[in-house]
C-alpha positions in Angstrom: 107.4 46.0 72.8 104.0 45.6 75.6 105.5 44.5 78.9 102.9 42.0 80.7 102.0 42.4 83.7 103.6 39.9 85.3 106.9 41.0 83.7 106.5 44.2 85.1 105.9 42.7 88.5 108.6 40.1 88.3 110.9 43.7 87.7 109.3 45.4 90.4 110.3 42.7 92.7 113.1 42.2 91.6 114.4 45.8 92.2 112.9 46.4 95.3 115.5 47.0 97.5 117.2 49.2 95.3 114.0 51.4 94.3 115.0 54.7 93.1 111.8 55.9 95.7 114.1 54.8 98.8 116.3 57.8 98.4 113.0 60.2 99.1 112.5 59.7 102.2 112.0 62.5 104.7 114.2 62.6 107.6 115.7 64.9 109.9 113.4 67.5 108.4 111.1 69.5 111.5 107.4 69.2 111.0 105.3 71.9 109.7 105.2 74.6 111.9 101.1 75.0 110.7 98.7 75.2 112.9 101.5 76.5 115.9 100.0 79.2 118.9 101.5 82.5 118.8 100.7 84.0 121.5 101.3 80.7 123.9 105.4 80.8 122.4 105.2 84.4 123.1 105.4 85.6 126.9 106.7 89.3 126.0 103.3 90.0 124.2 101.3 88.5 127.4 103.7 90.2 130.1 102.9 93.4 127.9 99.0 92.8 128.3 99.2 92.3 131.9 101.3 95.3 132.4 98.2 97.1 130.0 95.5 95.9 132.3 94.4 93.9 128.9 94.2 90.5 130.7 91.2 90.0 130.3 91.3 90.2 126.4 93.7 87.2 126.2 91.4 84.6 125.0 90.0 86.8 122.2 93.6 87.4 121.2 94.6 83.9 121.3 92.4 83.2 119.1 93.1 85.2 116.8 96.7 84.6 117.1 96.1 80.4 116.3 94.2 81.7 113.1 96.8 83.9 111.7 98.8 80.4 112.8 96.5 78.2 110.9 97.6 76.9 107.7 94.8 78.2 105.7 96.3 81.9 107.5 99.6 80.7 106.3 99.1 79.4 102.7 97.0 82.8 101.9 100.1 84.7 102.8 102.2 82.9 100.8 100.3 83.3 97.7 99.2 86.5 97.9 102.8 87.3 97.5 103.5 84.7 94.8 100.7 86.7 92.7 100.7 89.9 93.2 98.9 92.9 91.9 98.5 93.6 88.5 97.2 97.1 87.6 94.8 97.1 84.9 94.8 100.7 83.3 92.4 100.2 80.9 89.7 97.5 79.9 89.3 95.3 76.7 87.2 98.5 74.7 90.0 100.9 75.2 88.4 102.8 78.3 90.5 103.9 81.5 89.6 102.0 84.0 92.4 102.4 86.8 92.1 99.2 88.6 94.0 97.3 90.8 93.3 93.0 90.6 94.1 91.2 93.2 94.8 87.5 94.0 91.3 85.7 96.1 94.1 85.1 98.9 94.8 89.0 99.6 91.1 89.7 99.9 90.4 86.9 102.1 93.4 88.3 104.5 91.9 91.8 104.3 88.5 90.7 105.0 90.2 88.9 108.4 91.8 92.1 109.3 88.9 94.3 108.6 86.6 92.0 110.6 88.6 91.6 113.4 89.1 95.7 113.5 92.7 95.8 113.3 91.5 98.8 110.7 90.0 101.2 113.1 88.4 99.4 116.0 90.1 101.8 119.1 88.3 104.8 117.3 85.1 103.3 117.5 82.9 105.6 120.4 82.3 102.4 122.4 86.0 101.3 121.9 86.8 102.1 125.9 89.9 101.8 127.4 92.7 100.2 126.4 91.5 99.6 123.0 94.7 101.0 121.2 97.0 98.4 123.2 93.9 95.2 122.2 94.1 97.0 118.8 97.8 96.6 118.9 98.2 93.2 120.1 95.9 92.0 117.2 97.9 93.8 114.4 101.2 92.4 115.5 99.7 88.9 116.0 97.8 88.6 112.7 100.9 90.5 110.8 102.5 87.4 111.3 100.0 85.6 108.8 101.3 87.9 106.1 103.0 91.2 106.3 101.7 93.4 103.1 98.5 94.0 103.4 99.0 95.6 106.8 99.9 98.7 104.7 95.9 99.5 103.5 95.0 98.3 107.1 97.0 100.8 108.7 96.5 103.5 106.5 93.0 103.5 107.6 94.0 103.1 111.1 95.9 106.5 110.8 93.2 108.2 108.4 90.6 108.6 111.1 92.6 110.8 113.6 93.6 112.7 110.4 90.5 113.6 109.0 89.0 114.8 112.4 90.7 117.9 111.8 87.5 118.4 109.8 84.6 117.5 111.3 82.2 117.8 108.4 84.3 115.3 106.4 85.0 113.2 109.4 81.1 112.9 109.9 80.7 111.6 106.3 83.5 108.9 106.0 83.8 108.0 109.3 81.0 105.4 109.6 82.2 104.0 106.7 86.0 103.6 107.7 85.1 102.3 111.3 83.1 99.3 109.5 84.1 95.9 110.0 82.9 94.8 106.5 85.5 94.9 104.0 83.9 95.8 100.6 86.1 96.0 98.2 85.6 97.7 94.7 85.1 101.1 93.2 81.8 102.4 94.3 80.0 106.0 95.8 81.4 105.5 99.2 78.0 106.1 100.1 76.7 102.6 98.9 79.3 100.8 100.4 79.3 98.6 103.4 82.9 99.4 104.5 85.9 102.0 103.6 89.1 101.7 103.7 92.2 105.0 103.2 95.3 105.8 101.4 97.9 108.4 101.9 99.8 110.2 98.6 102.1 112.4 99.7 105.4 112.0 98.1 106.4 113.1 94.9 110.0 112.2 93.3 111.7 115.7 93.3 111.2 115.7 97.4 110.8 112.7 98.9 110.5 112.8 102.5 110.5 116.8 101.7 107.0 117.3 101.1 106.8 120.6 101.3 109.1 120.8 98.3 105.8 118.7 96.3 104.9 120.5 93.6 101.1 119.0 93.0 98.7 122.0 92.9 95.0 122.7 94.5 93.3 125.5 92.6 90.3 126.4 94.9 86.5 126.3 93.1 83.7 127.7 94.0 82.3 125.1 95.7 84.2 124.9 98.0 85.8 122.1 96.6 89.8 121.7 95.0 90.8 120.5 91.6 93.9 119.1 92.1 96.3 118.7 89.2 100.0 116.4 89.6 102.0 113.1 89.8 102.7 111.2 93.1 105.8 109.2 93.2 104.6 106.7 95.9 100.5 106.7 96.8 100.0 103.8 99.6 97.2 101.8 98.6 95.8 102.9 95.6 93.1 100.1 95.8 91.5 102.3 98.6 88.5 104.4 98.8 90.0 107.9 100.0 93.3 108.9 100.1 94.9 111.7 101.8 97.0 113.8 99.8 98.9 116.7 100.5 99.1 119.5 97.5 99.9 123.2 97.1 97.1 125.3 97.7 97.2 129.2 97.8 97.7 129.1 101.6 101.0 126.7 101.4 100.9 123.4 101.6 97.2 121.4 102.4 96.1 118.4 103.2 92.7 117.1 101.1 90.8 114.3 101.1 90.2 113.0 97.5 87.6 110.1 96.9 88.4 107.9 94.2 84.8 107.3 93.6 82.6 110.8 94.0 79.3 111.3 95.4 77.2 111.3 92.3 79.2 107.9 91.5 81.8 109.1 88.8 85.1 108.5 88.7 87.4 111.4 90.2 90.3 112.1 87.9 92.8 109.8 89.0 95.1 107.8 86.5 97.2 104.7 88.1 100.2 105.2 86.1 102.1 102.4 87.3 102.8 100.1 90.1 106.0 100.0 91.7 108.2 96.4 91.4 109.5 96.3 94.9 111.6 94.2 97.5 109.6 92.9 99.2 106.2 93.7 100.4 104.9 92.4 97.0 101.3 91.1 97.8 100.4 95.2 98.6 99.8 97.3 95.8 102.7 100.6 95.8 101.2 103.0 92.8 102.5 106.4 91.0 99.5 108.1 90.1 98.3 111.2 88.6 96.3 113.5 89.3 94.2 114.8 86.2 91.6 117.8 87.7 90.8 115.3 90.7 88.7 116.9 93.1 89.6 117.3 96.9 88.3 118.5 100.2 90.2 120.5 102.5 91.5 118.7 105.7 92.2 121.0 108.8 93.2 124.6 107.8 94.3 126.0 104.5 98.4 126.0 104.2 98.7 123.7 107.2 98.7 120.5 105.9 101.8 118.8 107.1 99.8 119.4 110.6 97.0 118.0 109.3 98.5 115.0 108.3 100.9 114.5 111.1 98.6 112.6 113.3 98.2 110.0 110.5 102.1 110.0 110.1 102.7 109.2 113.5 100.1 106.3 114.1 101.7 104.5 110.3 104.8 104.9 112.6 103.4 103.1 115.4 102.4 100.3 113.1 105.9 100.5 111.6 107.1 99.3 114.8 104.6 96.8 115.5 105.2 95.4 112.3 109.1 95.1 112.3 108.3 93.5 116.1 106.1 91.0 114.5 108.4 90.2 111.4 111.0 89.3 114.3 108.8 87.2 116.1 107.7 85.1 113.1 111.4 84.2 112.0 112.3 83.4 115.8 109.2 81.2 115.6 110.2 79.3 112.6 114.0 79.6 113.4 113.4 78.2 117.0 110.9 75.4 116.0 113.6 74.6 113.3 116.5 73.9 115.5 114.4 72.4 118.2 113.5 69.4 115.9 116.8 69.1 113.5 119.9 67.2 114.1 123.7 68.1 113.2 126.9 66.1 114.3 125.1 63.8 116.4 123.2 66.4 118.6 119.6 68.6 118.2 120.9 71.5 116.9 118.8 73.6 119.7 121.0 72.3 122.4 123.9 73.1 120.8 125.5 75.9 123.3 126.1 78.7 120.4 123.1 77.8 117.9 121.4 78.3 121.8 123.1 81.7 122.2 121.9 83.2 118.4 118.4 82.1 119.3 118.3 83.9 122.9 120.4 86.5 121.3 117.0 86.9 118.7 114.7 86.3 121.8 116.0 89.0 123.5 115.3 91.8 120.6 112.1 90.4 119.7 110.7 90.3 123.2 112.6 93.4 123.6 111.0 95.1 120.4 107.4 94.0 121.3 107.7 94.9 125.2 108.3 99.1 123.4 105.9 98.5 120.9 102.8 97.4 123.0 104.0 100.6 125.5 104.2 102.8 122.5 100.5 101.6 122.0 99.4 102.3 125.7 100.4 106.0 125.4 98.5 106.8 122.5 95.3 105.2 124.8 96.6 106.9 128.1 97.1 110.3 125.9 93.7 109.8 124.3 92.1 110.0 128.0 94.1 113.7 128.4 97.1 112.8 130.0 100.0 114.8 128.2 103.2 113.6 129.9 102.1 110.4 127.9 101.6 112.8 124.7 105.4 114.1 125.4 106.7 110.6 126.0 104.9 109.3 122.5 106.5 112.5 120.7 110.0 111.2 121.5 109.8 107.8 122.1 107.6 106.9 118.7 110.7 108.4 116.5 113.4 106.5 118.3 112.1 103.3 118.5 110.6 103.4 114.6 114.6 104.0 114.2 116.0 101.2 116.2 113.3 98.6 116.2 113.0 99.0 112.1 116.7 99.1 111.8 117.6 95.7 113.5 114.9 93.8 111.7 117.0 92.7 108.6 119.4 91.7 110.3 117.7 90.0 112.8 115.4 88.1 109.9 118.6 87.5 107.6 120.3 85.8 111.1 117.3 83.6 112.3 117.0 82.5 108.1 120.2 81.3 108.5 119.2 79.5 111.1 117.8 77.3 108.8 120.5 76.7 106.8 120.3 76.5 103.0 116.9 75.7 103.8 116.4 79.1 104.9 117.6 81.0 101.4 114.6 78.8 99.6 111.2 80.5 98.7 109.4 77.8 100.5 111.0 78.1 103.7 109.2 81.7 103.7 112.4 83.4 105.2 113.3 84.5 102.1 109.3 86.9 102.2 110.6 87.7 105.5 114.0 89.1 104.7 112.8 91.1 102.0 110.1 92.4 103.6 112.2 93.8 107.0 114.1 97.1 105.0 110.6 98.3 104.1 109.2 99.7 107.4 112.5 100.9 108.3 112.0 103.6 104.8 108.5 104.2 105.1 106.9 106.7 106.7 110.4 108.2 107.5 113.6 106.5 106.3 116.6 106.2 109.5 118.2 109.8 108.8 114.4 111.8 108.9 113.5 109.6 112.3 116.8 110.0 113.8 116.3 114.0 113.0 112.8 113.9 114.2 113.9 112.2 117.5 116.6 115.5 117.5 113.8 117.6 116.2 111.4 116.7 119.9 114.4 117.2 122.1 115.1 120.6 120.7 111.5 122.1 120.1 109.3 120.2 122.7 111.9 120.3 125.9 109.1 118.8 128.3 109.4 115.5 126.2 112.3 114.9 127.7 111.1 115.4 131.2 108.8 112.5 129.6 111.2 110.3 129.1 113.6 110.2 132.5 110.2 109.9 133.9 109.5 106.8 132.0 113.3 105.5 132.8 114.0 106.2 136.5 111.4 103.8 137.3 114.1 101.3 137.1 117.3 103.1 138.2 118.9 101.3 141.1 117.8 97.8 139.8 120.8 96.9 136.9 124.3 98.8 136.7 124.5 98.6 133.3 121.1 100.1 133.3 121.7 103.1 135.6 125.1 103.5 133.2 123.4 103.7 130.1 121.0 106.2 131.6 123.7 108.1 132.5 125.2 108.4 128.9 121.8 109.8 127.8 121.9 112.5 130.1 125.8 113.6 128.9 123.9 113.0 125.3 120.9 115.2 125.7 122.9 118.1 127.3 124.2 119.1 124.3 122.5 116.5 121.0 123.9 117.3 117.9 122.8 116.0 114.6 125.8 113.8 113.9 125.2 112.0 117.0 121.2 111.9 115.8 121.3 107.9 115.5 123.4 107.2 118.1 121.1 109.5 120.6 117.5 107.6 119.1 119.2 104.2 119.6 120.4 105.3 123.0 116.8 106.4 123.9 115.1 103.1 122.3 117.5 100.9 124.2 116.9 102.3 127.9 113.6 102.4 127.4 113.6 98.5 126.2 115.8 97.8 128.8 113.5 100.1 131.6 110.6 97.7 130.4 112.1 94.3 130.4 113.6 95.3 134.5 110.3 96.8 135.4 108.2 93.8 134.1 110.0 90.8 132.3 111.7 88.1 134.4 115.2 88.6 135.7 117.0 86.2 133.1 115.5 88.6 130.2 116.4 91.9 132.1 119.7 90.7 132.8 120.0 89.4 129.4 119.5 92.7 127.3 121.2 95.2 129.8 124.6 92.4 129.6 124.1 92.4 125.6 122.6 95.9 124.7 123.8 98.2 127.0 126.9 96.5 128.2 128.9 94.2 125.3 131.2 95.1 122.4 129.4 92.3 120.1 127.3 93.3 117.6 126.5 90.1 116.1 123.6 88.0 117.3 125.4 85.0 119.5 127.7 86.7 120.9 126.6 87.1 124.6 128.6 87.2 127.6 129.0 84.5 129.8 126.1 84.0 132.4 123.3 84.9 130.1 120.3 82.0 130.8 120.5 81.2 126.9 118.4 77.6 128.0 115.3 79.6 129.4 115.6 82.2 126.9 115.0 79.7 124.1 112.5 77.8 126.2 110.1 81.3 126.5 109.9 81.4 122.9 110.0 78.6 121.2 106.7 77.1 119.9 105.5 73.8 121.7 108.3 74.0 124.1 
């Protein structure tokens, strides 16, 4: 039967009151946190800068910081990761193609991060100084918008340092790399407008035991390599160049292999597969192969773990920068959340113990990004020639990758539940978070290989040491917990043993956090780590001791406050 019009009016009217659309409205929910200001919620990050001498750069990095906060920033990250890469092996004729397709969202995010210089800008001749701490700020504030595709950004970051161990190849890509155009698709590096790098280096009978990789380098006349094997995990297979570690004659070498050559043919690389992580699923992870590609020697013949190290160590700095960044985001939306819903007739924000988990997560994200940023000034400071800073970045960079990477899940899984059941829903984004936080923990040196590198400085490089009490007495006499903890990493270092590997990089990460945050943080944060770091038998976040400022704490960090 045709209802009239009026008769549907009449039961419109009629039914008003009870409308099933009453039951949908919104309340008690906190408004988008779109459009927010990271770096005005964040005084750790500007305390850092001023510490740096970077000041000045503020305003530049403010703005990038309320882009990567914009909600076109934040929707791009979200579906970057709800499409992800698909490789495409081959194309509709049957020929092998080896592609990677990508989602319009990633792109636009690399294009920000390649524009901005987050790729290479601090190796830039002009760069001048301080550009490694500028160049930090920006990756940890623009990480924020969306965590994967950092990975293809700092690869290229650590490519340049590594391929100046030949000059000749450095001269030829480097131009290319230090670009702010991102160009994306497989061309002669040549005709391209920018470059971007990769790094395959581990294969699945070793691991992080490259030199038991059993890829081989036969040397041609040319001078080139043809390089014949399968890599378990290649970062960024999307990318121009990748650096790739193989056995040569000599031992173990490091070679550049394009994927495009100079005459414009495709090397001899197959994309086997790609890797169905986590997390981290807007960045492509590939196994490849290897088929007669051709290489160019890096460095010397037989030394490539040396070769590559330099580009190991700066992935770790990023490693750290990104778990500090991860942190910061879910403190964000876990502090914006409580500060604007309701429970049991009071904000949930002024709640004394939801208060004490979100200064408890304050306190290692401002912690984590005050050793970050300081990691970043001693690669600038050691760039200018000063090697005590070279010693302190040989010990420090390993310790803190293990302790900052480490308490990233659990920091993200606490401030998601924060939110509730909210927080265990996709479109929360805690959920990206969480799985994203166990990944820079593994790469680039899971907690064991860090923890033994950490050993491994100590034992072979005793003048880092001398680095580091030079870097902590600055703020003996100032905390007694402080001077305490110190203390117990003297009786540690007199005689480390690998057992006691962890506990001896946590033990270095912590003083040095806590050395920061006295030297240069306000009291209440100072006070606040040394009483729940270095000087409590909780381990949970929330549990601090009595006379902790949890108010201010929240206050510093909580967007809009």
């Amino acid at each position: 039967m045709t209802v009239t019009e009026p008769h549907r009016a009449e039961a419109g009217t009629h039914d008003a009151e009870r409308s099933p659309a009453r039951t949908h409205q919104v309340l008690n929910q906190p408004p988008p946190l779109d459009g927010f200001d990271p770096v005005a919620c964040d005084p750790a990050l500007r305390e850092a800068l001023a510490q740096h001498g970077e000041s000045a750069h503020l305003a530049d990095l403010a703005q990038l910081g309320r882009h990567a906060g914009s909600a076109a920033a934040r929707e791009h990250g979200r579906l970057a990761n709800e499409h992800p890469p698909q490789l495409r092996s081959h194309d509709r004729y049957g020929n092998r193609i080896d592609e990677v397709e990508f989602h319009p969202s990633w792109h636009w995010l690399m294009a920000q991060a390649v524009s901005y210089g987050l790729h290479a800008a601090p190796w830039a001749p002009d760069a001048g100084a301080g550009a490694h701490v500028r160049r930090a700020a920006g990756f940890y504030l623009w990480s924020q918008a969306e965590a994967g595709h950092g990975c293809p950004i700092s690869m290229t970051f650590a490519a340049v340092p590594a391929l100046r161990h030949s000059p000749e190849l450095a001269a030829h890509y480097e131009s290319g790399l230090l670009s702010p155009s991102y160009d994306f698709g497989l061309r002669a590096p040549s005709d391209k407008a920018g470059l971007l790098a990769g790094m395959s280096m581990t294969e699945k009978q070793g691991g992080s035991d490259v030199r038991a990789n059993t890829t081989a380098a036969e040397p041609l006349a040319d001078g080139t390599y043809r390089i014949t094997g399968h890599k378990w995990f290649t970062s960024a297979p999307m990318n121009d160049l990748f650096l790739t570690l193989a056995q040569t004659p000599g031992g173990p070498s490091c070679l550049a292999v394009p994927r495009v050559l100079p005459d414009g043919t495709r090397n001899e690389i197959r994309l086997q597969r790609l890797k169905d992580k986590l997390g981290n699923r807007s960045n492509a992870s590939a196994e490849l192969e290897y088929t007669g590609a051709l290489g160019w020697l890096v460095g010397e013949e037989g030394r490539g773990v040396r070769s590559i190290i330099d580009m190991v160590s700066m992935t770790r700095m990023d490693c750290v920068l990104g778990s500090s960044a991860n942190m910061r985001i879910a403190l964000s939306e876990a502090a914006h959340h409580v500060a604007h819903r309701s429970a049991f007739g009071e904000v949930l924000g002024d709640a004394p113990l939801m208060r004490a988990v979100i200064a408890d997560l304050a306190l290692e994200s401002e912690a984590a990004t005050a050793l970050a940023m300081r990691l970043a000034a001693a690669v600038d400071r050691s760039q200018r020639g000063e090697s005590s800073e070279l010693e302190l970045l040989r010990l420090a960079l390993p310790a803190a990758k293990f302790s900052v990477c480490k308490r990233a899940p659990t920091a993200i899984a606490e401030a998601l539940e924060c939110l509730g059941g909210n927080g265990y829903v996709e479109e929360s984004g805690m959920p990206r978070l969480y799985r994203e936080a166990p990944l820079l923990s593994i790469w680039e040196g899971s907690g064991n290989v860090t923890a033994l590198d950490t050993l491994r400085a100590i034992t072979k490089q005793p003048s880092t040491v001398n680095a580091l009490f030079a870097e902590l007495d600055g703020a003996l006499g100032t905390d007694d917990r402080y001077d305490r903890a110190v203390r117990q990493l003297r009786e540690e270092l007199s005689a480390p043993q690998p057992a006691r590997a962890r506990t001896l990089a946590e033990l270095i990460a912590h003083t040095l956090q806590a050395s920061l945050l006295l030297r240069y943080a306000p009291g209440e944060v100072a006070s606040g780590f040394t009483a729940t770091r270095l000087d409590s038998g909780g381990h949970t976040f929330g549990t601090v001791p009595n006379g902790v400022d949890t108010a201010t704490l929240v206050q510093r960090v909580t967007p809009g406050a």
